[in-house]
N, C-alpha and C positions, 0 to 999 in steps of 0.2 A: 420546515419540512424534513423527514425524516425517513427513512430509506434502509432495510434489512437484505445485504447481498452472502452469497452463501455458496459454495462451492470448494472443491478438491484437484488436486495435479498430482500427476506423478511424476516422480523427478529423478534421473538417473543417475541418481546419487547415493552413497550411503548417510544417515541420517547427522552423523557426526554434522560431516561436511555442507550439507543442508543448512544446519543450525550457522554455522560460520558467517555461509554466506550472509544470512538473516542477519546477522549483526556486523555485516563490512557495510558502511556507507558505500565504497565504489559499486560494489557488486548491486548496492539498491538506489545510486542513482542511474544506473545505467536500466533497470528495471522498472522505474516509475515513467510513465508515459511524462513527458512535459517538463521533466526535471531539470532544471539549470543549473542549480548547485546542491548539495548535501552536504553537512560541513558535520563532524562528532566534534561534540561540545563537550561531551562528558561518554562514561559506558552506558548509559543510558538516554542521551539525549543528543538530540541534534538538528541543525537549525536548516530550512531546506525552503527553497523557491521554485517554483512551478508556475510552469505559465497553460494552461487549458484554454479550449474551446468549446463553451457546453452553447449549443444554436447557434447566436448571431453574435453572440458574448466570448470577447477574449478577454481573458484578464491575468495578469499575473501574481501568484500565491504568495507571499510571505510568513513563513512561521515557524512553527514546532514540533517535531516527531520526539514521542520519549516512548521509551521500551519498558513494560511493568510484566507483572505477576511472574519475573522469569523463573523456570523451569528446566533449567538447562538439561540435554540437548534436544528437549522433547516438547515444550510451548514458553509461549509468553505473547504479552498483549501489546498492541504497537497502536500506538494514540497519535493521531496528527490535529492539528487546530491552524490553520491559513487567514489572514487579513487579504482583501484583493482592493482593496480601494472601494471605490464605489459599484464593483460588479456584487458584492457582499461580502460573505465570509463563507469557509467550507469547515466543518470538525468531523472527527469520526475516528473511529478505531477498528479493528479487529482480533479475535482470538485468532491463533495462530498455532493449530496443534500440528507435528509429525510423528507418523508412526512408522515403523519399519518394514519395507514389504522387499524381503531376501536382503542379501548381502551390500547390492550394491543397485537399491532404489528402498525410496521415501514415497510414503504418500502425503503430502502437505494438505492438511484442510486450514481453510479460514470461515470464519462469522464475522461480515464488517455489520457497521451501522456508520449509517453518515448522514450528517445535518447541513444543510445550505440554511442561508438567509440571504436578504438584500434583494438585490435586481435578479441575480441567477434564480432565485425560487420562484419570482414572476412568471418563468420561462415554462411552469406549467411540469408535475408530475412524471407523467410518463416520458416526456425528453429526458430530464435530473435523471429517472431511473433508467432509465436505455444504457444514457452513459456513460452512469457510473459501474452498469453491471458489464460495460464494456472495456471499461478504465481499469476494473478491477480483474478482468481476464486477461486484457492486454498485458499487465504487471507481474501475475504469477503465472504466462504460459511466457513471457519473454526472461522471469527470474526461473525459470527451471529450463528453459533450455541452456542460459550461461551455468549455473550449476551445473547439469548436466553436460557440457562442452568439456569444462575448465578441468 
């Protein structure tokens, strides 16, 4: 099952500092809802565990974020793919553009796509998409306000 979420943030940032944060594990585990670890493996890869709740299914994520098409300081595409045991599996990515709006603020847009399988895709359409378009607001209005803070 597959799943097209789409949306923008502003972020009181200038876009330099933007782009950084994007590529600090701390600043994106502390941004990804559910995140337990994020480890850089490499400048573009890095290995990360996550534990969700989509309905009545907890499960915990094992896997791989890698960073591609970079663009520095203005996009790149971030791919993640998760094992959860027996709840299934989660993959997906997003484009990831910023563009400059004044001095000292960014507009961050994303295009994700994300695929479940297994037991979580049983759970039926419209829950999967609820949550992930909420998983996915949760992430970039909780990563722009620590950008925004810091």
């Amino acid at each position: 099952m597959a799943l097209v979420i789409e949306g923008e943030e502003r972020i009181a940032a200038p876009v330099q500092k933007v782009w950084e944060a994007l590529n600090n594990p701390a600043v994106l585990k502390q941004s990804i809802p559910g995140c337990q670890s994020l480890e850089k493996k490499s400048d573009t890869q890095m290995a990360a565990t996550v534990v969700l709740k989509i309905g009545p299914i907890k499960a915990t994520f094992n896997g791989e974020v890698t960073l591609k098409n970079l663009k520095p300081p203005h996009a790149y595409t971030i791919h993640g793919e998760g094992k959860g045991g027996v709840a299934g599996f989660a993959k997906g990515g997003a484009d990831v553009t910023l563009t400059e709006d004044g001095p000292n603020a960014t507009v961050l847009k994303y295009a994700a796509k994300a695929e479940v399988g297994g037991k979580i895709a049983q759970l039926g359409s419209r829950l999967i998409e609820s949550t992930s378009k909420k998983l996915a607001g949760q992430f970039f209005s909780s990563f722009g306000e620590k950008v925004g803070e810091a």
